[in-house]
C-alpha positions as CSV (number, residue, x, y, z in Angstrom):
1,X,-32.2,81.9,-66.1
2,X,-29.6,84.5,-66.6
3,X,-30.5,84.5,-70.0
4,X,-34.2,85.4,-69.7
5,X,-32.6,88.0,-67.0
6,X,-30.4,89.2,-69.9
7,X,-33.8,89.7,-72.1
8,X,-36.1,91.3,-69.9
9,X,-33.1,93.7,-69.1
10,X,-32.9,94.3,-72.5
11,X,-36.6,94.7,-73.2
12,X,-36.7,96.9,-69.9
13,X,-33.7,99.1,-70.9
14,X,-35.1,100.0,-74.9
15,X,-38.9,100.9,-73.5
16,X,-36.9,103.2,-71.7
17,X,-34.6,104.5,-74.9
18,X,-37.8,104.4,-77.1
19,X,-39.1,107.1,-75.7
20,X,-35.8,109.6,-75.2
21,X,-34.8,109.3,-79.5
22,X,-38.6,110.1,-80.2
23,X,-38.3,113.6,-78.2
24,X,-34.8,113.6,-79.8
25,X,-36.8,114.0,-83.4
26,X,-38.3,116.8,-82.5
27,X,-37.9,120.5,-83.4
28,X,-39.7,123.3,-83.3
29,X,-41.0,125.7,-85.7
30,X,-41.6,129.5,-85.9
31,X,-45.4,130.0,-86.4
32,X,-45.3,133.4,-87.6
33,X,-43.2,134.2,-90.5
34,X,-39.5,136.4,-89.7
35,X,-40.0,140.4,-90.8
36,X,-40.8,144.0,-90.1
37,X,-44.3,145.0,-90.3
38,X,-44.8,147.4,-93.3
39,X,-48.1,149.4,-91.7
40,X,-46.1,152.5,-90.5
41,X,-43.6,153.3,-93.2
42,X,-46.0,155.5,-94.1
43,X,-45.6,159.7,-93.6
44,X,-43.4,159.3,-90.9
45,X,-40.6,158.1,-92.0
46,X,-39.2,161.3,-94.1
47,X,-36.0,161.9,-93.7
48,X,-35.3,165.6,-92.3
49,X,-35.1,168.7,-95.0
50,X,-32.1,169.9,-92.6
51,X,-33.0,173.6,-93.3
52,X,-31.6,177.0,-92.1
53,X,-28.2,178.7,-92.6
54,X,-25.5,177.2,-94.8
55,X,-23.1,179.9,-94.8
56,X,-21.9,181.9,-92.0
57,X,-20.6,185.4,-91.9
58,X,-17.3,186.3,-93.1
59,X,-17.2,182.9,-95.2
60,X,-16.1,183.0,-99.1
61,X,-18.6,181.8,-101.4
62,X,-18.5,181.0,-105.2
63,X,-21.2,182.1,-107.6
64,X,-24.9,180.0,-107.0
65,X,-23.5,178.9,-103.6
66,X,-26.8,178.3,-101.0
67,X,-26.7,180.5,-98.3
68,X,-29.6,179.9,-96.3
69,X,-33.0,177.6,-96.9
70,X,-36.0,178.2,-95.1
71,X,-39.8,177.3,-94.9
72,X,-41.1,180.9,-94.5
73,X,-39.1,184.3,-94.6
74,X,-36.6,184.0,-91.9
75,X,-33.9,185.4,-94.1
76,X,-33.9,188.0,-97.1
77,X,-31.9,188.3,-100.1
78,X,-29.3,191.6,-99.6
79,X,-26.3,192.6,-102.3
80,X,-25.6,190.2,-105.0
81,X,-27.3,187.5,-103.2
82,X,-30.8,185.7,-104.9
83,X,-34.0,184.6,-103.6
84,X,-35.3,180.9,-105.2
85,X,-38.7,180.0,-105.6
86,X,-39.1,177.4,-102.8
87,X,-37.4,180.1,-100.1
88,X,-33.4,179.8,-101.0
89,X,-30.9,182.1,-100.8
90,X,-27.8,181.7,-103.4
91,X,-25.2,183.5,-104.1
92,X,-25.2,185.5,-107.4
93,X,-21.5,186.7,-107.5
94,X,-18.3,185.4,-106.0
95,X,-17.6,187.4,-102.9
96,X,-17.2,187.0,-98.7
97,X,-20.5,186.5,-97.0
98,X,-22.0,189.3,-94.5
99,X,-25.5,188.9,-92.5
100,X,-26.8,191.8,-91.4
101,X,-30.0,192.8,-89.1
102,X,-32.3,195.1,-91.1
103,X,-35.4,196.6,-91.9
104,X,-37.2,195.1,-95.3
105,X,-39.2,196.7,-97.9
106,X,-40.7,193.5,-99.1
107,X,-41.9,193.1,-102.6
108,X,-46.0,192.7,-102.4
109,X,-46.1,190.6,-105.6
110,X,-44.1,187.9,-104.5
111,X,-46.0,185.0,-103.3
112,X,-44.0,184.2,-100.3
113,X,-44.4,188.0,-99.2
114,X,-47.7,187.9,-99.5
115,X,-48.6,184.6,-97.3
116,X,-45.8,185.6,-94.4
117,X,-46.4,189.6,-94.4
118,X,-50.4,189.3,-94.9
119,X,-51.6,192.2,-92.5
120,X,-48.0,193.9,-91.9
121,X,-48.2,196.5,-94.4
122,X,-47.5,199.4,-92.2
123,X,-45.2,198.0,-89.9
124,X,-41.2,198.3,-89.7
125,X,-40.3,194.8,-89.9
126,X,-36.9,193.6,-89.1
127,X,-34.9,190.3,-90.7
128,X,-31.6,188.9,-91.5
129,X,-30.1,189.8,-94.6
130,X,-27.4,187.8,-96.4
131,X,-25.4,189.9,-98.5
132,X,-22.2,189.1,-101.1
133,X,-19.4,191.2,-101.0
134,X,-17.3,190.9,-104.0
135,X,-13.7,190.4,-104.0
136,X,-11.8,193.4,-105.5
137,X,-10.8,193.0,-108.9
138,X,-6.9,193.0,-109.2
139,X,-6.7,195.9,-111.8
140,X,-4.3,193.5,-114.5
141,X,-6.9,193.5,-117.1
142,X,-6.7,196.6,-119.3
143,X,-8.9,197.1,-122.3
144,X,-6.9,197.5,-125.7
145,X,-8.4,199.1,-128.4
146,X,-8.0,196.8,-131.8
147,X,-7.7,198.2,-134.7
């Protein structure tokens, strides 16, 4: 008798195993595959152009230093300083920076004076200037005539 007891125990207690190690097998999945979507990496993800001044007054600058970038005409070329085609100011000669408030004669042929001036023609217009003050030269340099 105690050994039929023994069996049905044993049939009793492995029904009751059988089903635990079946939910033990399984795992779960991700249905959708790991990633960023690639739908909005489109035009606005430039990174910035970081424009404006470079330079401030009073600093010392080499030759073709940028002094100031710009979209439009917020800033004009003064002494021994350059104006690039896409708006930038450089340097032309070594010297100390000074930015100055005054009035412009713009150039009418230029492009960029033409599409930021259009309908100013007669008006006193005033802007920052960046200007390059060359260092004085030291005077040790004499010229020798060769004979």
């Amino acid at each position: 008798m105690s050994q039929s007891l023994l069996s049905a125990f044993n049939s009793i207690r492995q029904s009751l195993l059988l089903p635990i190690t079946r939910n033990l097998d399984l795992t779960r999945h991700a249905s959708k595959k790991a990633g960023s979507s690639t739908k909005n990496k489109g035009g606005n993800m430039r990174r910035p152009k970081h424009r404006g001044v470079r330079v401030q007054d009073g600093h010392y600058v080499q030759a073709g230093t940028i002094l100031a970038t710009q979209m439009t005409t917020r800033f004009h070329p003064g002494l021994h300083a350059g104006f690039g085609k896409n708006g930038t100011i450089f340097a032309i000669e070594a010297g100390r920076v000074a930015i100055t408030c005054e009035v412009i004669d713009p150039n009418w042929e230029h492009t960029w004076i033409q599409r930021c001036y259009s309908g100013r023609e007669g008006d006193k217009i005033y802007k920052k200037h960046f200007n390059v003050i060359p260092e004085k030269q030291h005077g040790r340099f004499k010229l020798v005539d060769t004979i």
